[in-house]
C-alpha positions as CSV (number, residue, x, y, z in Angstrom):
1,X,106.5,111.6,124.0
2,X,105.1,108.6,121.6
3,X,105.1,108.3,118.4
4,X,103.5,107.0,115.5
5,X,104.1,106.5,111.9
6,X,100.8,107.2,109.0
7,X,101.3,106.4,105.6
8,X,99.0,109.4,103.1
9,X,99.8,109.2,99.6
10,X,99.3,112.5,97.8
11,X,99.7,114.5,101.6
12,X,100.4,118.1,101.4
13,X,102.0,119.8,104.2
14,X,98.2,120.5,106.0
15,X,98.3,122.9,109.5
16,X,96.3,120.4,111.3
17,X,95.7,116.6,110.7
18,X,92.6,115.4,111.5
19,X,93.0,111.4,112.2
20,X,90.2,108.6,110.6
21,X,88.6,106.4,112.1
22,X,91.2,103.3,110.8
23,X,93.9,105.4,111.7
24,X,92.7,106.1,115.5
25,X,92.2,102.4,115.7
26,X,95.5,101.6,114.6
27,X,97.1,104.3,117.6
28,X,94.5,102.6,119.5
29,X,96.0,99.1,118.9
30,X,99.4,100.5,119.7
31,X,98.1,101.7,122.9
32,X,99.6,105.1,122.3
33,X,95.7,107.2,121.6
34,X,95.1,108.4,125.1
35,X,98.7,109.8,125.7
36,X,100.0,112.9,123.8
37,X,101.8,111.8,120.8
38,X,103.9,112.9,117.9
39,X,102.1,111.5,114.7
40,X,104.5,111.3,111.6
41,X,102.3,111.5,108.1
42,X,104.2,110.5,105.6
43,X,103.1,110.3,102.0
44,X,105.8,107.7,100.6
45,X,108.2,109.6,98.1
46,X,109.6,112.2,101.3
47,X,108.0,114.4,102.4
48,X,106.9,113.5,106.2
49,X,104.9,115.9,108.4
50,X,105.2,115.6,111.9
51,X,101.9,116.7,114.4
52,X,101.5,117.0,118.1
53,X,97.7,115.2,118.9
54,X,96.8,115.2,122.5
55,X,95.7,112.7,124.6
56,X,92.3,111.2,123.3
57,X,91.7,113.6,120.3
58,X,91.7,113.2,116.8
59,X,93.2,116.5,115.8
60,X,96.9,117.8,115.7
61,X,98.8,120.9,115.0
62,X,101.9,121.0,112.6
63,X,105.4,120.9,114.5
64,X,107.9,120.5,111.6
65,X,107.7,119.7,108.2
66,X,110.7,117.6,106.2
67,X,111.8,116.3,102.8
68,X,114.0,113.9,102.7
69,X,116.0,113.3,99.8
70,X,115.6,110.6,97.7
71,X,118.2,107.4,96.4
72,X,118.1,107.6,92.9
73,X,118.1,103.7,92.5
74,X,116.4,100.7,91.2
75,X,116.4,97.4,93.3
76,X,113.3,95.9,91.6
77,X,112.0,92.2,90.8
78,X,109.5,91.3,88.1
79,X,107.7,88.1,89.1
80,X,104.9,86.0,88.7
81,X,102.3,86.3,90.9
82,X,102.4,83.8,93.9
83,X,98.3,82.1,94.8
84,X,97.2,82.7,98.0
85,X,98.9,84.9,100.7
86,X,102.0,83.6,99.0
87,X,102.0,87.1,97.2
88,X,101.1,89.3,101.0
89,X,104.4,87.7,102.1
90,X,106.3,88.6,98.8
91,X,104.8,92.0,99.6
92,X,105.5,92.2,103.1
93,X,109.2,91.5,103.6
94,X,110.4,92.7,100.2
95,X,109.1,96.2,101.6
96,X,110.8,95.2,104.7
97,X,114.4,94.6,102.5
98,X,114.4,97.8,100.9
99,X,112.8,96.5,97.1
100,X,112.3,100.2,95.3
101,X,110.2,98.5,92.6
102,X,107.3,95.6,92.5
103,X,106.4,94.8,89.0
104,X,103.7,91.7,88.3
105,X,103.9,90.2,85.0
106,X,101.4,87.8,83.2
107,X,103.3,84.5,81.8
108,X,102.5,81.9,79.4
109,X,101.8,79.4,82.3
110,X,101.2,81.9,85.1
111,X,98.8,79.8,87.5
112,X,97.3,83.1,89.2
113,X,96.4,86.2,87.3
114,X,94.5,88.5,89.6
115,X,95.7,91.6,91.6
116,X,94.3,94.1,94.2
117,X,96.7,97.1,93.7
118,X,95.0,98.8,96.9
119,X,95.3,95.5,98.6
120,X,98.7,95.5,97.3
121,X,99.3,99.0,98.4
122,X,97.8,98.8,102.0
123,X,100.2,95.6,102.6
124,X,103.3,97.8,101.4
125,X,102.3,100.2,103.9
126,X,102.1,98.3,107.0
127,X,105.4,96.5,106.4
128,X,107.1,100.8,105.7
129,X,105.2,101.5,109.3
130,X,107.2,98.3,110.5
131,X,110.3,98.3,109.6
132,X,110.1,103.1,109.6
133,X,110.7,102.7,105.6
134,X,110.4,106.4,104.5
135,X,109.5,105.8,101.0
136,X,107.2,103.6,99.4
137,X,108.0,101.0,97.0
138,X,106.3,101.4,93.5
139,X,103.9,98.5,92.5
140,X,102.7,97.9,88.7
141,X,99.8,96.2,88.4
142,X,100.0,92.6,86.0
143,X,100.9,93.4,82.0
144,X,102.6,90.9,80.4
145,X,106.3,90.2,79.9
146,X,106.4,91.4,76.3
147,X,104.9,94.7,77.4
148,X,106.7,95.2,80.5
149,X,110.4,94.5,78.5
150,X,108.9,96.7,75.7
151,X,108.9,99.7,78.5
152,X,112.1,99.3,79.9
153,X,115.0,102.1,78.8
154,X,118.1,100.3,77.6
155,X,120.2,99.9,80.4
156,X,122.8,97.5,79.6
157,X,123.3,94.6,82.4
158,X,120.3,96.6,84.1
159,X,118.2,93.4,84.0
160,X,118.5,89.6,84.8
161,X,116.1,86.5,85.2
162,X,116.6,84.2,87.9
163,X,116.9,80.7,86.2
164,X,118.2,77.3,87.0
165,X,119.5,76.3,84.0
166,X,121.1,80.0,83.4
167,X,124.4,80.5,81.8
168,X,125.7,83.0,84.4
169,X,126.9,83.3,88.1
170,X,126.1,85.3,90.7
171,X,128.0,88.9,90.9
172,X,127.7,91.6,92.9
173,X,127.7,94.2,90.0
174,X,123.9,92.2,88.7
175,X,122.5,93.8,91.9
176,X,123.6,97.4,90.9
177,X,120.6,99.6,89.7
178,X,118.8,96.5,88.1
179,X,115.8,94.7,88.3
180,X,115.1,90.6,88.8
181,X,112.6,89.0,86.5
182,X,111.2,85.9,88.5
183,X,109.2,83.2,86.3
184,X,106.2,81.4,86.9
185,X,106.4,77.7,88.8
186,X,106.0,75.6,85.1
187,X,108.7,78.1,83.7
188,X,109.1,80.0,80.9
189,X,107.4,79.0,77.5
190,X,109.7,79.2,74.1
191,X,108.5,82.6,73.1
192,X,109.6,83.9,76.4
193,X,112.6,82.6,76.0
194,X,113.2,84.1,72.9
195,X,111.9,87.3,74.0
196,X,114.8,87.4,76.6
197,X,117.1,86.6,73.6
198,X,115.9,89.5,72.1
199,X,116.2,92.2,74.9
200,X,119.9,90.2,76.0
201,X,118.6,89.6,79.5
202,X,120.9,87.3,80.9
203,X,119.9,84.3,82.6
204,X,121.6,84.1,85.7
205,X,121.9,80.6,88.1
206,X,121.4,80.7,91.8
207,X,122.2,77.3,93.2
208,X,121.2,74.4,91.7
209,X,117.8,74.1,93.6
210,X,114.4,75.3,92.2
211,X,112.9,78.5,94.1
212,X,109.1,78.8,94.6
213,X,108.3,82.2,93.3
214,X,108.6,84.4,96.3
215,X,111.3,82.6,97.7
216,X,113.3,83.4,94.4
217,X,111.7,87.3,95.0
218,X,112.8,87.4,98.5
219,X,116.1,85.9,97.6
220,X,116.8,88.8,95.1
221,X,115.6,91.4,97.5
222,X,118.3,89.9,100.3
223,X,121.4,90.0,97.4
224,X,120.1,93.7,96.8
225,X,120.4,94.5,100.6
226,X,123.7,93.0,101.5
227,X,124.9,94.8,98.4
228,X,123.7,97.9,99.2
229,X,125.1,97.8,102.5
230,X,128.7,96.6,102.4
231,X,128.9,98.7,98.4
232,X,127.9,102.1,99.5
C-alpha cells in the first residue's frame, strides 16, 4: 500500500480525515491519489495519525493512532537573516539535519529584516515530509539580540557565536544541548560585543575563512548531527 506524509499543526486524533484541496494536489504530484493509500497526519511535536483513503477520495478512516516520545534537546542556531532564498535554503536543510530550534535575530548591521513565519513554517514542513522528520523544528520570528539573550535560562556553556577572530576551538561538548548564534555579513557592532561579554557567550573559531550566513548555519547544524550520532 502507499503512503504519504501531512504535516497539521494543532491535529487531534479525528475518526476520519477529510484531505484539502493543496493536500490532494500534493498526493496528486506524488502520483499516489488514485491508488489506496496510508496517509500519515502528523501535527509536529508526536503525535501522528495514520488513515486508510481509497483510491480517488478525499476521505479516510482512522487505523492507528501514535505518540512518539520526544528528545529532550536543544540543537539550535540564532542567526541573521540571509536576503533572498538564501534564508529558504537555511530553512530547508537545517530541517533536513535535525536543527530543534530556528531563532532570527535583528543586528546592528543586519542587511534584511523581514520574515514570513507561515512562509517560514510551510518551508520547514516540506523539508520534515522529505527527509520523514517526525517533529517540527521551532521558529521565532526576528527580536533582537539583546532580547533574545535576555530570554535565555542560564545554561552555562549552553551557548556559543561562530566568529573568526574567536578565542576558542572547536569541541564536541559546544554542540551538547546548546544553541549557535550566527552574525550578520558586516559583523557584530561594539555593543554586541559587549553584550556577549556580559551573558559569557564564548566566541568560538571555525577555520580561518569567513562564512556567509547560512553557510555558517548549515555548518553548525552538520557539527550538531555528526555529534549526535557518533555521542548517543
Amino acid at each position: 500500500m502507499e503512503e504519504a506524509i501531512l504535516f497539521r499543526r494543532g491535529w487531534q486524533s479525528e475518526t476520519e480525515l477529510v484531505l484539502n484541496r493543496d493536500e490532494i494536489s500534493h498526493l496528486k504530484a506524488l502520483r499516489i491519489h488514485s491508488e489506496i493509500k496510508h496517509v500519515r497526519i502528523l501535527d509536529g511535536d508526536g503525535l501522528e495519525c495514520i488513515y486508510e483513503v481509497p483510491a480517488n477520495l478525499h476521505r479516510g478512516g482512522l487505523k492507528q493512532t501514535i505518540l512518539h516520545q520526544k528528545i529532550e534537546r536543544i540543537s539550535g542556531i540564532a542567526t541573521a537573516i540571509p536576503k533572498g532564498n538564501r534564508l529558504e535554503w537555511l530553512l530547508q536543510k537545517g530541517t533536513e539535519l535535525g536543527l530543534t530550534h530556528f531563532y532570527f535575530l535583528i543586528f546592528e548591521q543586519s542587511d534584511r529584516k523581514d520574515f514570513n513565519l507561515e512562509r517560514a513554517r510551510k518551508i520547514m514542513e516540506e523539508a520534515a515530509i522529505q527527509s520523514k522528520r517526525i517533529f517540527l523544528p521551532k521558529v521565532e520570528a526576528p527580536m533582537s539580540l539583546k532580547e533574545f539573550l535576555n530570554r535565555q535560562p542560564a545554561i552555562p556553556h549552553g551557548m556559543y557565536q561562530l566568529d573568526p577572530n574567536g578565542k576558542f576551538d572547536l569541541k564536541p561538548e559546544f554542540f551538547q544541548n546548546s544553541i549557535w548564534i550566527v552574525g550578520p555579513e558586516g559583523g557584530f557592532r561594539e555593543k554586541e560585543k559587549d553584550l556577549f561579554r556580559e551573558k559569557e557567550v564564548l566566541g568560538v573559531k571555525a577555520g580561518d575563512s569567513i562564512l556567509r550566513i547560512e553557510t555558517a548555519g548549515i555548518f553548525a547544524a552538520s557539527m550538531f548531527r555528526f555529534f549526535t550520532c557518533y555521542t548517543s
